[in-house]
Structure formats: C-alpha cells, structure tokens
C-alpha positions, 0 to 999 in steps of 0.5 A: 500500500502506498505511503501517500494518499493523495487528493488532487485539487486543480482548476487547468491543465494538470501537468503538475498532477501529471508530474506526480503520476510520472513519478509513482510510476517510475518507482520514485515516489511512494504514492497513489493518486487517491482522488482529482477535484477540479472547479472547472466543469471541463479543466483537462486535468480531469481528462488526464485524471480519467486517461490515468484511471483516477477518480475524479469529479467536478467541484461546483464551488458557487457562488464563490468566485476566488475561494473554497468555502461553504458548501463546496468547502464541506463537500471537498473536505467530505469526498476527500476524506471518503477516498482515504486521502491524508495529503491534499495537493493543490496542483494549479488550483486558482481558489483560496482555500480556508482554515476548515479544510487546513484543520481537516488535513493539518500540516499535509495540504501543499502547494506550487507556487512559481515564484521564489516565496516570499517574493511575488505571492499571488498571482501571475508571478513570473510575469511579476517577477520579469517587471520588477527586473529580477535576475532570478525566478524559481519555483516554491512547494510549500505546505499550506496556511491561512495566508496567500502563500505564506506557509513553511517552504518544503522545496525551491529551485531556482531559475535564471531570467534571461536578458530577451525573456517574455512572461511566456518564456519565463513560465515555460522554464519555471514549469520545468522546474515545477515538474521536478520540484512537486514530485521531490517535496513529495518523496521527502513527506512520503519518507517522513524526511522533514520536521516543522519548526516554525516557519522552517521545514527542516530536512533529513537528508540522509533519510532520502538517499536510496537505501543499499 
C-alpha cells in the first residue's frame, strides 16, 4: 500500500498532477493518486485524471468566485476524506482555500507556487517577477496556511531570467522546474524526511538517499 494518499485539487491543465503520476510510476515516489477535484466543469486535468484511471469529479464551488468555502468547502473536505486521502495537493488550483479544510488535513495540504516565496505571492508571478527586473525566478512547494502563500517552504529551485525573456518564456522554464520540484517535496513527506519548526521545514537528508 502506498505511503501517500493523495487528493488532487486543480482548476487547468494538470501537468503538475501529471508530474506526480510520472513519478509513482517510475518507482520514485511512494504514492497513489487517491482522488482529482477540479472547479472547472471541463479543466483537462480531469481528462488526464480519467486517461490515468483516477477518480475524479467536478467541484461546483458557487457562488464563490476566488475561494473554497461553504458548501463546496464541506463537500471537498467530505469526498476527500471518503477516498482515504491524508495529503491534499493543490496542483494549479486558482481558489483560496480556508482554515476548515487546513484543520481537516493539518500540516499535509501543499502547494506550487512559481515564484521564489516570499517574493511575488499571488498571482501571475513570473510575469511579476520579469517587471520588477529580477535576475532570478524559481519555483516554491510549500505546505499550506491561512495566508496567500505564506506557509513553511518544503522545496525551491531556482531559475535564471534571461536578458530577451517574455512572461511566456519565463513560465515555460519555471514549469520545468515545477515538474521536478512537486514530485521531490513529495518523496521527502512520503519518507517522513522533514520536521516543522516554525516557519522552517527542516530536512533529513540522509533519510532520502536510496537505501543499499
């Protein structure tokens, strides 16, 4: 039985939930995908859901435009907890989520930001990050709290702003790293690798080397 069981939150394209799914079939990652919710009725990640034989389903989260509350709030925390999900990933989900489901998952909700926290919260950060003149973007997987992607960092990775960038550019390199930095901080709560202290996510290294 695998040490993650995830739910998927997603509101796009899901090429991160898809990084995830590379990941536990190449063995690097001891997971299953336990159940995929999207906020939008046809988002693709729910097609790449499907394509994989993953449950999934939309989430009518009116009449609520930029957050996960009420109703819909009640409704994910009850469909996730019915899939035995333990680990909430939010893989480009574009909601706010509120305390009810962070008491319900504490300290296993996580999410992707492609920015170097805490610069740049929000979104469209690598178009952000390309105004303000910045020499470096990058990418941040972070557990989830009250704040707009404030919670303690698990995994960053850097990426290098190029002199003839655009947004687009900049994204597409960012989500590289996206793919390989979601997966890792993933792998490093699948092995219990980490300790919370405050605002730091300490790791242990030496509990993610391969073992002999």
């Amino acid at each position: 039985m695998a040490t993650l069981k995830l739910g998927v939150l997603g509101s796009g394209a899901g090429s991160n939930m898809q990084s995830i799914v590379d990941a536990i079939a190449a063995g690097t990652l001891d997971a299953e995908i336990r159940l995929v919710l999207a906020d939008v009725a046809d988002a693709k990640i729910l097609d790449r859901a499907r394509r994989h034989g993953i449950a999934c389903q939309y989430l009518d989260c009116a009449p609520f435009r930029t957050k996960l509350e009420g109703a819909a709030e009640d409704r994910c925390i009850e469909l996730l907890k019915m899939a035995g999900v333990d680990t909430v990933v939010l893989a480009g989900f574009m909601r706010i989520v509120k305390p009810k489901l962070l008491a319900a998952f504490p300290n296993r909700v996580v999410n992707i930001h492609p920015a170097l926290l805490p610069a740049f919260p929000g979104v469209h950060s690598w178009a952000q990050a390309l105004d303000y003149g910045c020499k470096v973007a990058g990418v941040t997987v972070h557990f989830v709290d009250a704040g707009t992607d404030s919670g303690p960092i698990i995994v960053q990775k850097a990426v290098p702003v190029m002199e003839d960038d655009t947004p687009e550019s900049l994204h597409a390199r960012i989500q590289v790293q996206e793919h390989l930095a979601f997966p890792e901080a993933l792998r490093i709560i699948a092995v219990g690798a980490y300790r919370i202290e405050g605002r730091r996510v300490r790791i242990d290294r030496d509990r993610l080397q391969p073992k002999a």
